[in-house]
C-alpha positions in Angstrom: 1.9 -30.0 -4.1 1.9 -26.3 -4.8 -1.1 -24.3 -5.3 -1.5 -21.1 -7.6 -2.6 -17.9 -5.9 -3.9 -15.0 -7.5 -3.2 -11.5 -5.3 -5.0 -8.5 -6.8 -4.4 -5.0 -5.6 -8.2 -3.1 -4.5 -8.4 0.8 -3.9 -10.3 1.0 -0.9 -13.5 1.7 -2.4 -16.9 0.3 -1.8 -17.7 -2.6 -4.2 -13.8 -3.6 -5.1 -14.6 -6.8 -4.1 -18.1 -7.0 -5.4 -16.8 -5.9 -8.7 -14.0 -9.1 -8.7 -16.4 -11.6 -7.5 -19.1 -10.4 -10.3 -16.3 -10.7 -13.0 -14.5 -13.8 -12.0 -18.6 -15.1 -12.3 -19.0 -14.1 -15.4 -16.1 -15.7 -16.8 -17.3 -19.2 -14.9 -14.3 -18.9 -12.3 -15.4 -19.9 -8.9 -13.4 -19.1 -5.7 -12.5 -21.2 -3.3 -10.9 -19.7 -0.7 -9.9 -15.8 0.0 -8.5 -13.6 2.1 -8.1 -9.8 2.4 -5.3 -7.3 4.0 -5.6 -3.8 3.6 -4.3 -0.4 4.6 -5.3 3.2 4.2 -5.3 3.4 0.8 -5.6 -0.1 -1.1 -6.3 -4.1 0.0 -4.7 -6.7 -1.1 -7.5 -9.6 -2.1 -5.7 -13.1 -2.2 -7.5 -16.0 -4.0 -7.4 -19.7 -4.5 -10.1 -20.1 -8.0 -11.2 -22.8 -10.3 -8.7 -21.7 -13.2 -5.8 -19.3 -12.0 -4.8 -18.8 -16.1 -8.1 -17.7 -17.0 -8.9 -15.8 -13.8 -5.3 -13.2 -14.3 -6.6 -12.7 -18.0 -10.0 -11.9 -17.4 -8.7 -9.2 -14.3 -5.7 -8.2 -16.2 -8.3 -6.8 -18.9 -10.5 -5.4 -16.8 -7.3 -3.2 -15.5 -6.7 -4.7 -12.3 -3.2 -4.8 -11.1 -2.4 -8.9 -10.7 -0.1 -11.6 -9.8 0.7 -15.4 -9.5 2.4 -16.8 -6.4 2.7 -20.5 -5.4 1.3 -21.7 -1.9 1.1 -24.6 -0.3 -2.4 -26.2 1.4 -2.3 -28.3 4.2 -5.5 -30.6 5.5 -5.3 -31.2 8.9 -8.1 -32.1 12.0 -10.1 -29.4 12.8 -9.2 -30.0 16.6 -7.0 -28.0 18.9 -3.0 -28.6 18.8 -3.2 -30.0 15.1 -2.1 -26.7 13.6 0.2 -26.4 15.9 2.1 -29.7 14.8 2.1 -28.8 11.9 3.7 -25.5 12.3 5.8 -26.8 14.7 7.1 -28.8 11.5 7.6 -26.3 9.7 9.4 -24.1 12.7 11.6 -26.5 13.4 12.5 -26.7 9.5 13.8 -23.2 9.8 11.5 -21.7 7.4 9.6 -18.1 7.9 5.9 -18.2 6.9 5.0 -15.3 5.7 1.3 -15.8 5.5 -1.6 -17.7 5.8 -5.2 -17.9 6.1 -7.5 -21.0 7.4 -11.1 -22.3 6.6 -12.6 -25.3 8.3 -15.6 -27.6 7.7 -16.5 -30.2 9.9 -14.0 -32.4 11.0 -11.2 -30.5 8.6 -9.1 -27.9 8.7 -7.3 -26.5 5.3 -4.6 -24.1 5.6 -3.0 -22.0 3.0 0.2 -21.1 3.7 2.6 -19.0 2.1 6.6 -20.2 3.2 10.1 -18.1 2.6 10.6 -21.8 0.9 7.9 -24.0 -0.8 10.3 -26.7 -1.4 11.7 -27.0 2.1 7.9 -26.9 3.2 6.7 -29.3 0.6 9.5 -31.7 1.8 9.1 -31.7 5.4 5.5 -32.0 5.2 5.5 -35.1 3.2 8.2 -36.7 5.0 6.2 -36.0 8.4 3.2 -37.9 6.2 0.9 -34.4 6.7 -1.2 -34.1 4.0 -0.9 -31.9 1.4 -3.6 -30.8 -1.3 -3.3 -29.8 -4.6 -5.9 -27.1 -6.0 -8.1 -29.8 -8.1 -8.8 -31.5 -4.6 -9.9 -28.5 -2.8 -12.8 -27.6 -5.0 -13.5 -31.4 -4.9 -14.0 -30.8 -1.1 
């Protein structure tokens, strides 16, 4: 189960951010999850939203600079060592993760992860039976 994320280049600037989540709004997109990196001179804002399509239109006109990559979301227990299994998985499988970012509610964990291969990932997951969410489940949650 892959999962479209948008990544969308911010000057560092007070109210990049605002400015997104204001427009994405507007246009009836909602976020789910999000995470930001940054440097000196410009963040990179990653998002999981209601409708990826619509979302890179409505940014792409307002000039921002954006792009479509495929993830992968993992639910696990929110309790200690089950990320680790999971990782351990995905270790063992050989592949590199890139990166990824975490939320949690309750007595669940959801982790977006970004793998060197979604297909090896995707595979050794399921075959391991850890369950893997697709982007109309998580704004179900």
């Amino acid at each position: 189960m892959l999962i479209k994320q948008l990544s969308i280049f911010l000057e560092n600037k007070k109210g990049r951010f605002t400015d997104v989540a204001k427009i994405l709004g507007e246009a009836g997109i909602n976020m789910t999850a999000f995470t930001v990196s940054e440097n000196s001179d410009f963040g990179i804002l990653r998002l999981i939203v209601s409708d990826p399509e619509k979302a890179m239109q409505v940014l792409k006109d307002y000039q921002y600079a954006v792009s479509s990559t495929d993830v992968v979301c993992v639910q696990c227990p929110n309790k200690p060592g089950a990320l680790a299994t999971v990782m351990s998985l995905i270790t063992q499988a050989g592949v590199f993760v890139e990166y990824m970012y975490a939320f949690s509610s309750g007595e669940k964990a959801l982790v977006i992860i970004r793998p060197d291969n979604l297909e090896k990932t995707v595979a050794v997951l399921s075959e391991n039976k850890v369950e893997l969410l697709a982007a109309s489940e998580l704004f179900a949650l």
